[in-house]
N, C-alpha and C positions, 0 to 999 in steps of 0.2 A: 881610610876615610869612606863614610857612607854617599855615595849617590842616589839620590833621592830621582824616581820615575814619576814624572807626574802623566796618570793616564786621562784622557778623558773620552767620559764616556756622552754619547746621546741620547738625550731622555727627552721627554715627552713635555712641550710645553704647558700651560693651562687652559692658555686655548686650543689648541691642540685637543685635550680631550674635553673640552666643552663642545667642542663641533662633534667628536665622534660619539656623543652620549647625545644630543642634540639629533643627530642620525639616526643611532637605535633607538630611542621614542619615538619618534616619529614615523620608523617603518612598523613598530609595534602596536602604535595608533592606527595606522593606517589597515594592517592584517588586520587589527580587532574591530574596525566597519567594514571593511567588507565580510567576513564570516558571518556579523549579524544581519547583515543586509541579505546572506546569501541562506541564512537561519528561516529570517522570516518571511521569504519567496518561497522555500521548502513547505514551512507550514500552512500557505496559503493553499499551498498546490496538492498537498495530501486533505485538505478539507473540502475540495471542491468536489460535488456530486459528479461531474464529468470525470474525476480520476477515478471517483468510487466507481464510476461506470465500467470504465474499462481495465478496472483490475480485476472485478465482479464476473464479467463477460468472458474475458480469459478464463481464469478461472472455472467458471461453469464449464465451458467448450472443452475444456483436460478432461473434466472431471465426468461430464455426460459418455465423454466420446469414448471414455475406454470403457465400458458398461454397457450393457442390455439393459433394454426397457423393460420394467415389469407392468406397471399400469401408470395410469392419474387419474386420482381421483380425491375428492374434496379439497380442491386447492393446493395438492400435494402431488409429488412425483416421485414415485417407487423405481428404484433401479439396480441392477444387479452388477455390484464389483466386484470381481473374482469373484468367491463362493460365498459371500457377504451380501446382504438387501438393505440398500442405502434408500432414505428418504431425505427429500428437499422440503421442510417446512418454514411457513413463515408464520412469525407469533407477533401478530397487532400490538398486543400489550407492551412489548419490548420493543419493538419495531426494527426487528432484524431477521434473516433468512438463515437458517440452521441445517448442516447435515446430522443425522443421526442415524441410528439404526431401523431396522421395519419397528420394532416396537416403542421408538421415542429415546430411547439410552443414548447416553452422551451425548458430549455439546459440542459441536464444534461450526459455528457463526462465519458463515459467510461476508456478511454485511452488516452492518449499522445503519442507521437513519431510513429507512424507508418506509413511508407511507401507508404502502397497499404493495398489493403481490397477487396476479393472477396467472393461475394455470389452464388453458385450452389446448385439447388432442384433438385430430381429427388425424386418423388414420395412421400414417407413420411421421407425423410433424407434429411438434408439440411447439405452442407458443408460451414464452414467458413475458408477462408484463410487468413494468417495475415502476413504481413509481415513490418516488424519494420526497426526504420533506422538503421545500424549499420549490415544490413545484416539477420537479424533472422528470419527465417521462420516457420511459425506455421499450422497447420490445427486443426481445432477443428469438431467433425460432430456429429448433433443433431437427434436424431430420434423420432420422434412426434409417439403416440402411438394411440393418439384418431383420427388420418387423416386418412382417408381412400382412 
């Protein structure tokens, strides 16, 4: 004769997974405002002239400090990288600040958005002046230690 096992199993009610789907949207709502909120704080903060400032600055500071000065002059700043003569130009038209070679070759842009761009030497200090659109003005001033 067969004896019949009756097993039972526990399964998952409907409410039961209406809460837990109920759960997972809502923490996936929730992740997806804060990443935009934390998106559009990001992009506020990389467009602000203040960040351009002080990525700019650094920046310069690396880039001046490991080099000799060669000269400045006409709103420009000649300098010696390793065995290389780097110039600092700025071109109004585009209105950005560009390192390139002593004779203008390749591109490679420091900056975006700026205004105007002055260079002043006096001795072994050179001043840089920046000013961005949007009104911001900057001075940054370098002191060459090995000029004499």
């Amino acid at each position: 004769m067969r004896r019949y096992i009756r097993l039972r199993f526990r399964a998952f009610t409907l409410l039961e997974v209406m809460v837990a789907l109920l759960v997972i949207s809502g923490g996936i709502i929730l992740f997806q405002l804060l990443s935009q909120n934390l998106t559009s704080q990001l992009k506020v903060q990389m467009e602000s002239p203040e960040t351009k400032w002080v990525l700019l600055a650094s920046q310069l500071e690396t880039e001046l400090s490991k080099g000799d000065w060669v000269k400045v002059e006409n709103n420009q700043i000649y300098y010696r990288d390793g065995k290389d003569i780097r110039r600092l130009a700025f071109y109004k038209k585009r209105g950005d600040l560009r390192k390139t070679d002593q004779w203008g070759q390749g591109y490679a842009p420091l900056v975006y958005g700026l205004e105007d761009f002055q260079v002043e030497s006096a001795g072994k200090d050179v001043l840089l002046t920046f000013r961005f659109k949007g009104g911001l003005e900057r001075r940054l001033l370098f002191h060459d230690e090995t000029k004499v």
